[in-house]
N, C-alpha and C positions, 0 to 999 in steps of 0.2 A: 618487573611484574612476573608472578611466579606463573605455569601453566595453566594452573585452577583457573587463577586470576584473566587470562587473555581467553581462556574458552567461555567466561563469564561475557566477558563484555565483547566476544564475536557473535554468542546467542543473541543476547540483548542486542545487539546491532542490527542481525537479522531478522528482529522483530520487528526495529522501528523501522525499517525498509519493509518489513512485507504491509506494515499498517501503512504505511506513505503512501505506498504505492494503491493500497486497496482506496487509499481517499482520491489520490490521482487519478484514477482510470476506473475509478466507480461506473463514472457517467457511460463510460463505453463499455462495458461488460455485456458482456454477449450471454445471456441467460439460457439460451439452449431447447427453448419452448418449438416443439415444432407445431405451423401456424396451423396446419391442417387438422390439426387434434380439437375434437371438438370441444372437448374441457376446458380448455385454453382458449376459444375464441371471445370470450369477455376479456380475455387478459390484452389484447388485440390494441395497441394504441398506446398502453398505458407504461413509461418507459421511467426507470427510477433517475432521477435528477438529481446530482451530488450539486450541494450551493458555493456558490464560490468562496466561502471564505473558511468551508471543510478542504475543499480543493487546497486553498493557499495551506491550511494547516498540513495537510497532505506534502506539500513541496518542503515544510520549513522539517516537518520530519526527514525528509530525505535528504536535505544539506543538512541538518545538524550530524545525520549520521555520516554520510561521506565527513565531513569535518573530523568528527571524531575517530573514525576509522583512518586518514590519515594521520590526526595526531600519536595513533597507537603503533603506526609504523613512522614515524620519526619520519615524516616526508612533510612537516609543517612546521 
């Protein structure tokens, strides 16, 4: 694999781990609203809910990428 070639599919890698991970840890995202703001107190209660089988989609992106990020270093 030429250089081009391994900075291509380390981007691409880093993407499908940063999207994995945004499916993963959706549910816990910490939005940053402070509650004392009056603007925000309808928003009060109302917390975004990743469903589980974005969640699993989530995981199987983050093993296909370590998978293939080991196969590119020959440690599989």
């Amino acid at each position: 694999m030429n250089v081009s070639g391994g900075l291509v599919l380390m981007i691409a890698l880093a993407l499908l781990v940063l999207v994995g991970l945004n499916a993963v840890g959706g549910a816990y995202e910490d939005t940053g609203i402070n509650e004392s703001d009056d603007a925000y107190q309808s928003m009060e209660g109302s917390k975004e809910v990743v469903s589980p089988l974005f969640r699993v989609f989530g995981y199987s992106i983050l093993g296909i990428g370590a998978f293939v990020t080991l196969r590119a270093f020959k440690l599989v």
